[in-house]
N, C-alpha and C positions, 0 to 999 in steps of 0.2 A: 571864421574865415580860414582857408589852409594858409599851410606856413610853408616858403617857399625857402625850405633848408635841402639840401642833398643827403638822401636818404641811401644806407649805403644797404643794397640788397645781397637779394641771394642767386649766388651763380647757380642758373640754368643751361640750356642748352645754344642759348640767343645769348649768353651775354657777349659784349666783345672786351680786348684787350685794352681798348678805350674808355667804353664803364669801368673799366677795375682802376686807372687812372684817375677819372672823374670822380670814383669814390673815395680815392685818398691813399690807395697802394703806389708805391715807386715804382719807377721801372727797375730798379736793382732790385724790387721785392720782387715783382715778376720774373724776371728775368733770372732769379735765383732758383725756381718751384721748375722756369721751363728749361734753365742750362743752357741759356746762347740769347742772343736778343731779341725784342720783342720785332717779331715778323712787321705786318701791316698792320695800325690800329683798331681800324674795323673789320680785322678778321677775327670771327666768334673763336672762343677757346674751343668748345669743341670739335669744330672742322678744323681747329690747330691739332688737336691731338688723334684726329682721323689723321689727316696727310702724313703724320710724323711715328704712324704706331703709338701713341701713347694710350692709358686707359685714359679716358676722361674723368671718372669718377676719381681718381688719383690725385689730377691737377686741381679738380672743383675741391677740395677738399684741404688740400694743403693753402691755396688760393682763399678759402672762404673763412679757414681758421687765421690767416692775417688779416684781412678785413673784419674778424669778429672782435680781434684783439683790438682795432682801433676804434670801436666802437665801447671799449670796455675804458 
């Protein structure tokens, strides 16, 4: 039978500011990688980092190595 744990993924291009929530990152973790607060929850990181000039691969990256760490 699957096991109904929260599986903490890997940021694509869909994920939103709310997954990274629901995976177990703070908003002060978030909020530290973007420099200001988190926008809207179910705005995807990366149409965060289109609107804003950011690289996206930048945010996914600093963002995926804190969720890697709490998985460690």
């Amino acid at each position: 039978e699957p096991t109904h744990s929260t599986t903490i993924g890997s940021i694509t291009g869909t994920t939103t500011f709310q997954q990274l929530l629901d995976w177990g990152l703070s908003e002060e973790e978030i909020e530290t990688v973007i420099n200001e607060k988190i926008p809207e929850k179910n705005l995807a990181v990366r149409n965060y980092a289109c609107q804003n000039g950011i690289e996206f691969s930048k945010l996914k990256d600093q963002l995926q190595t804190l969720l890697n760490a709490l998985s460690n």
